[in-house]
C-alpha positions as CSV (number, residue, x, y, z in Angstrom):
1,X,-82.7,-65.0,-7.5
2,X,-79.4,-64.9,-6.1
3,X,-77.4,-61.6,-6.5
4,X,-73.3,-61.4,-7.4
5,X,-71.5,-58.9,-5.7
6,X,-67.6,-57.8,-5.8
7,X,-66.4,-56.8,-3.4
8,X,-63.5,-55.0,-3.4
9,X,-60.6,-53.9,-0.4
10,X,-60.0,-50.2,-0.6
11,X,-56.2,-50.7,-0.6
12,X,-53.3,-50.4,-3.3
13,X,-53.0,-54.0,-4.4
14,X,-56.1,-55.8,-6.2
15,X,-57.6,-57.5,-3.5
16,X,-61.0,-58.7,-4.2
17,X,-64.3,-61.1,-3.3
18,X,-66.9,-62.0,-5.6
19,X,-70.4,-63.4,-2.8
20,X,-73.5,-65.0,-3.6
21,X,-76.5,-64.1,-1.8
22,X,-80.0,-64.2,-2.0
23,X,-82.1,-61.3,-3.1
24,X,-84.4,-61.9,0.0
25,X,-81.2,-61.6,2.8
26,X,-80.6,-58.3,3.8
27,X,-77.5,-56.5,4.2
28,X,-76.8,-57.7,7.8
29,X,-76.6,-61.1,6.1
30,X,-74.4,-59.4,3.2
31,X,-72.3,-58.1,6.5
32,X,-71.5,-61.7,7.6
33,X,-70.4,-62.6,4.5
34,X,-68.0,-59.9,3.7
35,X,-66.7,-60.3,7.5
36,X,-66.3,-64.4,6.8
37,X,-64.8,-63.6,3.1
38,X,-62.1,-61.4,4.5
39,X,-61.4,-62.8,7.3
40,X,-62.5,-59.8,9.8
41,X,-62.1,-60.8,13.3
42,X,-64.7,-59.4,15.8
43,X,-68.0,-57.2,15.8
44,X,-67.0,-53.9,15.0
45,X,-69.3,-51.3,14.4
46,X,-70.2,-50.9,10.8
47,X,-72.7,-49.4,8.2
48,X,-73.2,-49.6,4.2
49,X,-73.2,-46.5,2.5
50,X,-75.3,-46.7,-0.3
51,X,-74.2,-44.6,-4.1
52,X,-75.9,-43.1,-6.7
53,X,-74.0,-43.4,-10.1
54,X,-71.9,-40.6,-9.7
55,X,-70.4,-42.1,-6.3
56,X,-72.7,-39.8,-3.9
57,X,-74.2,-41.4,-1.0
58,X,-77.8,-41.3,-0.5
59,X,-77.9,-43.3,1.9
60,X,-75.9,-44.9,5.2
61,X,-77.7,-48.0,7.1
62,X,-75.7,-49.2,10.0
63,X,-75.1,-52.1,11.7
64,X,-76.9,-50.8,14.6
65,X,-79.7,-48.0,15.3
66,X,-77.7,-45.1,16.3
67,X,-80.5,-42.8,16.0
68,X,-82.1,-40.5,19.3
69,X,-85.2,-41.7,18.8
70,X,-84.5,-45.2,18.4
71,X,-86.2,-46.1,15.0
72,X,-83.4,-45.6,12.4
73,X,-83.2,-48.1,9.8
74,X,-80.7,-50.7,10.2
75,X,-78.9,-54.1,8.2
76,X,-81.2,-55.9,8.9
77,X,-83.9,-53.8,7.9
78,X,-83.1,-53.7,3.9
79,X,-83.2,-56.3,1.8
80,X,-80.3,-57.0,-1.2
81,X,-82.7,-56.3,-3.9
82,X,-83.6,-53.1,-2.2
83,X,-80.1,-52.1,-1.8
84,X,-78.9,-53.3,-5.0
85,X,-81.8,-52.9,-7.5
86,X,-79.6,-53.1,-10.6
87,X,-76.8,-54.5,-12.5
88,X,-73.3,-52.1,-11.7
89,X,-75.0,-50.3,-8.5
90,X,-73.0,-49.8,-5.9
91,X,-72.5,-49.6,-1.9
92,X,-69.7,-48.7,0.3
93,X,-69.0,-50.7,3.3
94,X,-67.1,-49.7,6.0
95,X,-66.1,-52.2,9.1
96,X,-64.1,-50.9,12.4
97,X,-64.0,-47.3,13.5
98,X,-59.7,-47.1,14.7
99,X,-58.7,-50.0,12.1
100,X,-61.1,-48.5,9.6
101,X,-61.5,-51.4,6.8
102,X,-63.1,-49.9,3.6
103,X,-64.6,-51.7,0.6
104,X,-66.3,-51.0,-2.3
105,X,-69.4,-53.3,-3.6
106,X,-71.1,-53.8,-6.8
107,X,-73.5,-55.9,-7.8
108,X,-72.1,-57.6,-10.9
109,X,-74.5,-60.5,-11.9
110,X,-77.9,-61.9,-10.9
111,X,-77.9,-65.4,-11.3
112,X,-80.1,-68.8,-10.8
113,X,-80.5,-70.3,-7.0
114,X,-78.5,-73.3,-6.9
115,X,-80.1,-76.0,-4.7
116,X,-78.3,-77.2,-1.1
117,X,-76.2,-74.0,-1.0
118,X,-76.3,-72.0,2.0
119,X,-75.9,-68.5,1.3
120,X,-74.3,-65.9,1.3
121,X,-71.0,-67.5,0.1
122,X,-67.7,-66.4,-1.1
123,X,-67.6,-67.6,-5.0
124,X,-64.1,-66.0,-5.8
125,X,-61.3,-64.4,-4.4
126,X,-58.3,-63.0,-5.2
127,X,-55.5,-60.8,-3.4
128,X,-54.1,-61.5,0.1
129,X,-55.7,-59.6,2.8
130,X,-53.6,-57.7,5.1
131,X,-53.2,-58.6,8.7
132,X,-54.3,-55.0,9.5
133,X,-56.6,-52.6,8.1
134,X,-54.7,-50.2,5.0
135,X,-54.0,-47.0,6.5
C-alpha cells in the first residue's frame, strides 16, 4: 500500500505538499522526500516528532542516534506504517537547528501502488516556499 501524507509548512500563508510513499519505506525515506518537495538545501540535522490525538508527542526519532549509549532509534529504523498506523495521525517534522523549518504531517489517504513509480513522490503542492526558514 502506498500511504498519502500532507505535509504542511508551519508558516502564515497555506503552503502545503501532499507525498506518496510506501508503507514499507521508513521515515528516513519520508525525510528525503519532504527535503526534495520543499526544496531544502543541505543535511541538516533533523528528527520526527511523533503525536498522539491531542497534539502530545510520544515520541521523537531523529535523523541520527544522538543517544550516550549509541542504540537510540533512528529514521531509518521505523517504518511509515509504524509511524503512521491510521488515517488523520500525525507527526511533526522539524529540519535545521538556526533556520529551524517546521512542518506538520498527516497521513490523509492510503491508496493502491501504482506500477513504475519510484517513491516517495510529491503528488501536490501548493504555496510558494520561502527562501528562508519562517521565523
Amino acid at each position: 500500500m502506498v500511504y498519502k501524507i500532507r505535509i504542511i509548512l508551519d508558516t502564515q500563508e497555506d503552503i502545503f505538499r501532499d507525498i506518496e510513499i510506501k508503507e514499507k519505506q521508513t521515515l528516513w525515506n519520508l525525510h528525503l522526500g519532504i527535503k526534495s518537495a520543499f526544496s531544502l538545501q543541505g543535511d541538516e540535522l533533523s528528527a520526527f516528532n511523533l503525536m498522539e490525538d491531542d497534539g502530545t508527542v510520544y515520541k521523537s526519532v531523529p535523523l541520527e542516534d544522538m543517544s550516550d549509549e549509541g542504540d537510540g532509534e533512528i529514521m531509518s529504523d521505523v517504518y511509515i506504517m509504524e509511524a503512521f498506523e491510521t488515517k488523520g495521525d500525525k507527526a511533526q517534522f522539524q529540519y535545521g537547528l538556526l533556520d529551524l523549518w517546521e512542518f506538520f504531517c498527516e497521513l490523509i489517504e492510503v491508496v493502491d501502488e501504482k506500477p513504475a513509480v519510484n517513491y516517495p513522490i510529491t503528488v501536490f503542492r501548493f504555496g510558494n516556499v520561502p527562501l528562508k526558514a519562517p521565523g
